[in-house]
C-alpha positions in Angstrom: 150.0 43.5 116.9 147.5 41.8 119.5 148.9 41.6 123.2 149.4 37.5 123.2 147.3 35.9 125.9 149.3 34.0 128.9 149.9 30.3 128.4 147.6 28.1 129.8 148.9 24.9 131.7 148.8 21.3 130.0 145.9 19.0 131.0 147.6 16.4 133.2 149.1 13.5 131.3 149.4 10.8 133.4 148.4 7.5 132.8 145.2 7.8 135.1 144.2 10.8 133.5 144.4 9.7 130.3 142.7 6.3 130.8 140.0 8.2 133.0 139.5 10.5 129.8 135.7 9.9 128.1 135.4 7.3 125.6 139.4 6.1 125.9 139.0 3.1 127.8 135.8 2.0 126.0 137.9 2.3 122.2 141.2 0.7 123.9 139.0 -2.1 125.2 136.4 -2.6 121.9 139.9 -2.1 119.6 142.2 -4.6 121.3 138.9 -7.0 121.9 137.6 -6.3 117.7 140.9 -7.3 117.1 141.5 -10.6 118.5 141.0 -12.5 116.0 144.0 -11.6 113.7 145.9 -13.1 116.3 143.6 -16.3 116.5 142.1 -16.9 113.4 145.3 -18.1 111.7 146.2 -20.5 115.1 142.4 -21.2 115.3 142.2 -22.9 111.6 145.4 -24.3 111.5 144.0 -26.7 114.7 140.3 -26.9 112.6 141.8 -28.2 109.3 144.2 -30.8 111.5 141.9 -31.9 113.9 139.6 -33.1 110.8 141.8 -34.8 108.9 143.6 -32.5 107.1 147.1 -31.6 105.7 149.7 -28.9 107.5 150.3 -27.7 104.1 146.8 -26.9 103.5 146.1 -25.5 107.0 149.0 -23.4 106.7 147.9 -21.8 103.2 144.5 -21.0 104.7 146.3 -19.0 107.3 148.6 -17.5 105.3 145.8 -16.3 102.8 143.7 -15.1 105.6 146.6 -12.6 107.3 147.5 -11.6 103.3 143.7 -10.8 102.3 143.2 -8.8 105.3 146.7 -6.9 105.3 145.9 -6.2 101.2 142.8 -4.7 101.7 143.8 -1.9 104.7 144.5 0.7 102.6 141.1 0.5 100.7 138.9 0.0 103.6 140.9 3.1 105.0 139.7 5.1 102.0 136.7 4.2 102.1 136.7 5.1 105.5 138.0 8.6 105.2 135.1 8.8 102.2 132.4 7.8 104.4 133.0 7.3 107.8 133.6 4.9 110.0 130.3 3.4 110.2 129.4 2.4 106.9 132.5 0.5 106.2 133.2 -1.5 109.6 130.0 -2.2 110.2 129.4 -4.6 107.0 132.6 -5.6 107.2 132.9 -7.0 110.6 129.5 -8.7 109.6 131.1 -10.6 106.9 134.0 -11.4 108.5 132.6 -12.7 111.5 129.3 -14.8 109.1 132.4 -16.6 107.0 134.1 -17.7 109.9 131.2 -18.9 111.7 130.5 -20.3 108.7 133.4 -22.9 108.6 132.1 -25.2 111.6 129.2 -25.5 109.3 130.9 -26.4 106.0 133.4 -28.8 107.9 137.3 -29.1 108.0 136.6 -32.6 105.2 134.3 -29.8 103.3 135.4 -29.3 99.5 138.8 -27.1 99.6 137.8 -24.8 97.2 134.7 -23.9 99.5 137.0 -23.6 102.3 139.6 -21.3 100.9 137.2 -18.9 99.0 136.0 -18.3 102.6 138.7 -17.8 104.5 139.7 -15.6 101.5 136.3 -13.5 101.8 136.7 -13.3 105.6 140.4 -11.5 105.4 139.4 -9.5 102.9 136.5 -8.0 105.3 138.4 -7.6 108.5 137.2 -4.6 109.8 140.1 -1.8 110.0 140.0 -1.1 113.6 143.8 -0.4 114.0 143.8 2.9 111.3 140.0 4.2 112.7 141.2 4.2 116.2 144.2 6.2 115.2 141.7 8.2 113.3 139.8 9.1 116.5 142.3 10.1 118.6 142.5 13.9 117.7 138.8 14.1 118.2 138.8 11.9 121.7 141.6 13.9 123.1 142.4 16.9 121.3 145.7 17.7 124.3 148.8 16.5 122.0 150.6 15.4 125.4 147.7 13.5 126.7 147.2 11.6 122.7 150.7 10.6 122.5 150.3 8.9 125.5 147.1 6.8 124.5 149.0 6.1 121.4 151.8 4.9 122.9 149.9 2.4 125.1 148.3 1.7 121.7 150.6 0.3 120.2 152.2 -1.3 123.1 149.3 -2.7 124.1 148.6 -4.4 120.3 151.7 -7.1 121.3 149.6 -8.7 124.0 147.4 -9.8 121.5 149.3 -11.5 119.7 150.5 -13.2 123.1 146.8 -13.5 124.2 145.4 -14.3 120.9 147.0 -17.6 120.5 147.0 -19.2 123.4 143.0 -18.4 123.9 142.9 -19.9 120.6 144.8 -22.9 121.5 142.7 -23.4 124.7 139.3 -23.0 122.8 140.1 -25.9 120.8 141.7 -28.1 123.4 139.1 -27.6 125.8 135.8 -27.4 123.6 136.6 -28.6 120.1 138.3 -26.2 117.2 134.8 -25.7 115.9 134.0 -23.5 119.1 137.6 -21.9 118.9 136.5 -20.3 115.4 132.8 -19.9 116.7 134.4 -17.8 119.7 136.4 -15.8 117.6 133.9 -14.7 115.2 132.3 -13.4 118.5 134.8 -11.6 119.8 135.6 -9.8 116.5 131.6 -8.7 116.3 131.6 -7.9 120.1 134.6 -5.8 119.9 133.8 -3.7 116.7 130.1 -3.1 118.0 131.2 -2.2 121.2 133.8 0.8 118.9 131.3 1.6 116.4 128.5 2.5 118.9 130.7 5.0 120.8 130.3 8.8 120.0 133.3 9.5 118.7 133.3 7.2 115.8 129.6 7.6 114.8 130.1 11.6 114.8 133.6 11.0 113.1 134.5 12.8 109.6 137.4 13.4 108.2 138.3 16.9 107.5 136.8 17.8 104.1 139.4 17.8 100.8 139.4 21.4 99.9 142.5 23.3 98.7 145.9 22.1 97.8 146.3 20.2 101.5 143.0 18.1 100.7 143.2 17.5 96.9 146.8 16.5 96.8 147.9 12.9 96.0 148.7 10.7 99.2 152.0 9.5 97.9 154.4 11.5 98.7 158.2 10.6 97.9 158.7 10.9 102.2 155.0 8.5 103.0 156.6 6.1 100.4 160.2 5.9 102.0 158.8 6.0 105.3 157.0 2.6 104.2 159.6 1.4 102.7 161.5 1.0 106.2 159.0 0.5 108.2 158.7 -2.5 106.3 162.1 -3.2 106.9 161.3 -2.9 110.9 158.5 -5.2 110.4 160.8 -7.7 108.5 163.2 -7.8 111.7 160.0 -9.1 113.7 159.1 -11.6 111.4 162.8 -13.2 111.3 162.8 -13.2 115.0 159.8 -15.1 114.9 162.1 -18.0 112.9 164.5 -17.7 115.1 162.9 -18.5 117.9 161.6 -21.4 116.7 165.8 -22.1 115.4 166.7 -21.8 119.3 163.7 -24.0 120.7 164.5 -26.6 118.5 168.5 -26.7 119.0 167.9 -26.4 122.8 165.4 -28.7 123.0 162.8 -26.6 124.9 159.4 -26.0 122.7 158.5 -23.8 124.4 160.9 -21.5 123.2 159.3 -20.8 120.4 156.4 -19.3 122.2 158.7 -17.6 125.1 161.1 -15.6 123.1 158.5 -13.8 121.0 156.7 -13.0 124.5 160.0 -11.4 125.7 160.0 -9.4 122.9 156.2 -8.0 123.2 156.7 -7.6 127.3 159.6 -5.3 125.9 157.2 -3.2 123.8 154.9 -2.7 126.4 157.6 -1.8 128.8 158.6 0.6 126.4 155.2 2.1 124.9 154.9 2.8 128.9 158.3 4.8 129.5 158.1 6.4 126.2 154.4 7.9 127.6 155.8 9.3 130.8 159.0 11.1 129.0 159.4 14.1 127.1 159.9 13.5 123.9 162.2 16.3 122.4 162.7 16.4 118.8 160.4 16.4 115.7 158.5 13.0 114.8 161.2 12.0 112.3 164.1 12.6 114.4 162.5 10.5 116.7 162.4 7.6 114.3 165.7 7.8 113.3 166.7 7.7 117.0 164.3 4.9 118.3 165.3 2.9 115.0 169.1 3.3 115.9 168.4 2.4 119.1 166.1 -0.7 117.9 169.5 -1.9 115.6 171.5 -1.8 118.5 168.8 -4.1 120.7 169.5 -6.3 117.6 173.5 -6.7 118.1 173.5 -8.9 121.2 171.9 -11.9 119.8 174.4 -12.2 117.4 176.8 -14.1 120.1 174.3 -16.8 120.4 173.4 -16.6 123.4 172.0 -19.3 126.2 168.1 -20.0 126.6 167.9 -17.6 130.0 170.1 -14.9 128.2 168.1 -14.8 124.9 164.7 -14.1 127.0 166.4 -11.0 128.3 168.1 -10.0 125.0 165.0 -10.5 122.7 162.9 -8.1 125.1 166.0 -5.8 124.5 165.0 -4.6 120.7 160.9 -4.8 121.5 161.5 -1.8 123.9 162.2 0.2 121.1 159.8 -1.5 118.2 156.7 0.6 120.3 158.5 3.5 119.7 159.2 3.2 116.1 155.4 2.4 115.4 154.5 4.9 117.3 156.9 7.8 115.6 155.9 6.6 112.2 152.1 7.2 112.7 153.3 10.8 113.8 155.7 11.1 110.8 152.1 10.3 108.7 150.3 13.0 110.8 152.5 15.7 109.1 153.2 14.3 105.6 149.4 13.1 105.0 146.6 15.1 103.2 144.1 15.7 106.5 141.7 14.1 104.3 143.2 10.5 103.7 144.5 10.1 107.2 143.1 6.8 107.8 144.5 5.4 104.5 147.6 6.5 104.8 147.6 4.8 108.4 146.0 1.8 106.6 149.7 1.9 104.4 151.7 1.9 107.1 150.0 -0.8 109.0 150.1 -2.5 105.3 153.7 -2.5 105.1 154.7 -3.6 108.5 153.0 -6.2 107.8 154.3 -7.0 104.6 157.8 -6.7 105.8 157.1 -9.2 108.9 155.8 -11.8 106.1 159.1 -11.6 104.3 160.9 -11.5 106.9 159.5 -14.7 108.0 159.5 -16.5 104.4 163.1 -15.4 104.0 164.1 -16.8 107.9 162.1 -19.9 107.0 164.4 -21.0 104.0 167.8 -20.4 106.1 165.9 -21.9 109.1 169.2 -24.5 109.2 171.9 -21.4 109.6 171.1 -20.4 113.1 174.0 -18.2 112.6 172.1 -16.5 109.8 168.9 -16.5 111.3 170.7 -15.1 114.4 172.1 -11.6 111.7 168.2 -11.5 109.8 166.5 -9.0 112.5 169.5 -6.6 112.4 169.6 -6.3 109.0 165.9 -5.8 108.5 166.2 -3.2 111.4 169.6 -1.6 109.4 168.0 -1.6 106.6 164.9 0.7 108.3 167.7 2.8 109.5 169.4 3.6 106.4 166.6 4.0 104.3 164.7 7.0 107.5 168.5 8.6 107.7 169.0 9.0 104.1 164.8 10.4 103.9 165.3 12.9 106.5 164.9 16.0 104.5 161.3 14.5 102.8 160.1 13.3 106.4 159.6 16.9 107.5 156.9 19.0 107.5 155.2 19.3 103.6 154.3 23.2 104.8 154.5 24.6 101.3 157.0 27.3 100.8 157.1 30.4 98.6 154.1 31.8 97.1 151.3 29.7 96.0 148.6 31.0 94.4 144.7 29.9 95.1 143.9 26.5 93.3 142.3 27.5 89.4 139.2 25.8 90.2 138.6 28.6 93.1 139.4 31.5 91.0 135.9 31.5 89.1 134.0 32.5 92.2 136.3 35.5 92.1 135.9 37.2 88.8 133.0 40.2 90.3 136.0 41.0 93.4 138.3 43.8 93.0 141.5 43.2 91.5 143.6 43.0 94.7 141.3 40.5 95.9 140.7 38.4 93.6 145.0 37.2 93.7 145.6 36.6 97.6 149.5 35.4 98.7 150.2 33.1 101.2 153.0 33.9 103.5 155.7 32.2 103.5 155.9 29.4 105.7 159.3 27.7 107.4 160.6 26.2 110.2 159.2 27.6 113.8 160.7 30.8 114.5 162.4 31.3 111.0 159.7 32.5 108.8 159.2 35.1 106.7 156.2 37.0 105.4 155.5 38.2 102.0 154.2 41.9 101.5 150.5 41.0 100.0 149.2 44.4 100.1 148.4 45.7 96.5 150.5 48.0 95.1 149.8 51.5 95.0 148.8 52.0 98.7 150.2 54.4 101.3 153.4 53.0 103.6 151.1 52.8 106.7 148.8 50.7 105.2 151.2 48.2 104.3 152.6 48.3 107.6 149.4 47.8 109.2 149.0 44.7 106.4 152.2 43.4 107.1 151.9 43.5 111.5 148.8 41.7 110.7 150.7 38.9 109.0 153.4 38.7 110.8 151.1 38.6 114.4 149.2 35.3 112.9 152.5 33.6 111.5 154.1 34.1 115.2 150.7 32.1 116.4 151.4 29.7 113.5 154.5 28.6 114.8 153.8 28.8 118.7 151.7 25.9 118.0 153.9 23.9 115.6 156.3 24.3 118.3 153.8 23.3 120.6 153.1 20.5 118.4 156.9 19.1 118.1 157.4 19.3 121.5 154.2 18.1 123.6 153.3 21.3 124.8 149.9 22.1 124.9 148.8 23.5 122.2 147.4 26.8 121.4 143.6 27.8 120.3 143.3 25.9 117.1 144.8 22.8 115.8 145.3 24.6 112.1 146.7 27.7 110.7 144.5 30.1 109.6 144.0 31.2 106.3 146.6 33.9 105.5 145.7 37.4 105.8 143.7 38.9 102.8 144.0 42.9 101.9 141.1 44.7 102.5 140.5 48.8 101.6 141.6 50.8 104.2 
């Protein structure tokens, strides 16, 4: 067995370092900036189609049909993606998406309805899917697993300001110059912002890795991806309801402003947690760590239930966002290990797919009891309960999809193997468990001496230790070792 080499120490993960890292800054900033206007667009027309004349009703559709056309088409534009880069799908869309909104000004907020909605429809549908291809990147950018969960973190936690941002920039725009420049202006930014990603390194070189073998050719819908949707949707259902109920406590306090207050609290409180969560150890696979953070997120829940006074509700809404940063953030880990290599950006397009969709009906479903506050009051906590129950009862399918026993090479391989001797031509596996619990399968043929197959076997057993030093390393923030896959297992050759 090879002498192991001596550790090396982990690249500094502070949030300097990371930041200072090539490219990061210039993706955080073109990402955050691309993205904009999902935050404005829906605040942006609703002001465009009221200022000209038009009916709440109607302006509220567009909106509506906008956020749904763009959260419907992630998960193809993220397959796409994965099929041909990031390039040629971003580029055309961001084009489109920013041409129909600039568009609007031009056709008018009196122009013929039907006009007006099949834009706005086209222009959801071709929002550019900056969210999944920066996840995408990441690996590449910063290949340290400490320093990436970091940037992640501050990701995610970052993504609530723009949603605190977003509006009220839209809301200004229109005030100040007219609601035709608010659109105009956020066409711009979205162009701006995805140019400013598109042009960097990383994602014109980017590819995902290529579909070979059972990992790449497998289907993407695995029973643990489609309950880890399922509550994550239930997470994002507990942000849509609080969205409600803000507006429930605004309006039986008599302070607007509420409305727009409570749901700040409650992104400040992400950030302040995506920022703690990056300087901790994080102990733990990814899906214990969901089940914890979404525990933790039900319990931020609980104190609103009392009804609280205006001051104490700021403080008790920022309570659960501390922990919604942390649940995003796990579950984009959890799809790191249960995702085909080759489909990651679609199945990150899924998950940011049903977040949304679960913060939609959360808010339709807090919008018809919007007269119980009492209800409205019980809605986040059991949207977040229901997240928690679903993750506790999928904990055995949100491991690791490392296969186990012997699997033989995919049939479509075994042509290019007919002319190789016979103990070549069948290779083993090992097998393949948890860290520090795995056992290896003799693969030598049979027939050959004892020494050989010890030899065989030493060999084996040498790379499988290597294999788990860096799934360990992997778990636990550690950095990892040479190589961010196993190797193929060992093949017999004649002595």
């Amino acid at each position: 067995m090879a002498d192991h080499q001596p550790a090396t120490a982990p690249p500094t993960a502070t949030y300097g370092a990371v930041l200072g890292s090539r490219h990061v800054g210039r993706l955080l900033a073109g990402t955050l900036t691309g993205r904009l206007p999902n935050s404005m667009v829906p605040v942006g027309l609703v002001l465009w189609i009221t200022g000209g004349g038009g009916s709440l009703a109607f302006a509220g559709m567009l909106a509506a049909l906008y956020g749904l056309a763009s959260g419907l088409s992630q998960p193809v534009k993220g397959r796409l993606m994965d099929r041909h880069g990031q390039t040629r799908v971003s580029a055309p869309a961001v084009l489109l998406n920013a041409g129909c909104l600039a568009s609007l000004p031009l056709i008018g907020a009196g122009g013929q309805p039907t006009v007006v909605t099949a834009v706005v429809g086209v222009a959801g549908l071709f929002t550019p899917p900056l969210e999944a291809g920066l996840r995408a990147l990441w690996p590449t950018v910063l290949p340290d697993v400490g320093r990436r969960r970091v940037v992640q973190a501050l990701d995610t936690g970052s993504q609530g300001l723009l949603y605190i941002v977003g509006p009220l920039l839209a809301s200004w725009l229109a005030t100040a110059h007219g609601p035709d420049t608010a659109l105009t202006t956020t066409a711009a930014l979205g162009l701006m912002g995805t140019a400013v990603v598109l042009t960097s390194a990383p994602s014109q070189t980017w590819r995902p890795p290529a579909a070979g073998g059972a990992a790449g050719s497998g289907r993407l819908m695995s029973t643990g991806l489609i309950q880890l949707f399922t509550a994550l949707a239930g997470t994002g259902f507990a942000f849509g309801a609080m969205n409600v109920w803000a507006a429930g406590m605004a309006g039986t306090h008599g302070l607007a402003m509420f409305s727009g207050v409570l749901p700040a609290a409650f992104s400040t409180g992400s950030l302040l947690g995506s920022l703690i969560y990056a300087r901790r150890a994080r102990p733990g696979t990814p899906a214990t760590q969901l089940i914890t953070t979404s525990a933790l997120f039900l319990l931020g829940w609980m104190p609103l239930l009392t009804q609280p006074d205006p001051r104490t509700a700021i403080v008790f809404t920022a309570i659960p966002g501390l922990f919604f940063t942390l649940i995003i953030t796990n579950g984009f880990h959890t799809v790191d290990v249960l995702a085909p290599p080759s489909r990651t950006t679609e199945a990150y397009a899924w998950l940011i797919l049903s977040v949304g969709t679960g913060q939609a009906a959360g808010t339709a479903l807090a919008a018809a009891l919007a007269t119980r506050l009492y209800v409205l009051a019980a809605l986040p906590a059991a949207g977040a309960a229901t997240a928690l129950t679903i993750l506790t009862l999928a904990r055995r399918n949100l491991a690791s999809t490392s296969p186990r026993g012997r699997h033989r090479r995919p049939r479509h391989h075994r042509k290019h193997q007919v002319n190789l001797p016979s103990h070549e031509s069948d290779t083993y596996a090992p097998v393949v468990g948890r860290p520090g619990h795995q056992t290896v399968r003799n693969g030598s043929p049979a027939g050959t001496s004892a020494a050989a197959k010890q030899a065989w076997l030493a060999t084996a057993r040498g790379q499988q230790e290597q294999r788990a030093a860096r799934a360990r390393a992997d778990w636990f923030g550690m950095a990892p070792q040479e190589g961010t896959r196993a190797e193929a297992a060992p093949q017999w050759r004649t002595p």
